[in-house]
Residue, then its C-alpha position, 0 to 999 in steps of 0.5 A: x887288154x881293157x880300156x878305160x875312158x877318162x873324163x878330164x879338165x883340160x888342165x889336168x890333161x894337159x899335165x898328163x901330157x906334159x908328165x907323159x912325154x916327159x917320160x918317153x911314154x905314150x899317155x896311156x902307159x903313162x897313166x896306167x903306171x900312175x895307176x899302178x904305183x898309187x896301188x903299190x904306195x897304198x895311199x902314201x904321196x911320192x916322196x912322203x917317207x923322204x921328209x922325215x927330218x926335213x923341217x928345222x924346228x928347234x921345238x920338233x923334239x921327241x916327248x918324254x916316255x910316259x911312266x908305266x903307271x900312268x898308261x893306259x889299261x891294257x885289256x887283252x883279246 
């Protein structure tokens, strides 16, 4: 198995360690599953799909359709 040597402020170990036990997992597996789930996200935070709708804006509203006439060109490939 590989291993990787990490460089880290004590702050941000601290927090590895408290999400880690909190968990049940040694840090090591711990932060390879953090690894692993930022790939398999690709990119997008924990969380981010689950607030869809959730601010309360009264101006939050869905624009008009644009008129076919006034779109854009199209060109194709």
């Amino acid at each position: 198995m590989a291993q990787l040597s990490l460089y880290v402020d004590d702050s941000t170990m601290e927090d590895l360690r408290r999400d880690a036990a909190r968990e049940g997992k040694t840090l090591s597996k711990y932060a390879a599953g953090v690894l692993r789930e930022r790939k398999e996200r690709n990119g997008w935070p924990r969380g981010f799909f689950n607030l869809y709708g959730a601010c309360d804006d009264d101006t939050f509203v869905v624009p008009p359709e644009i008129p076919w006439e006034l779109d854009a060109p199209r060109k194709t490939l």
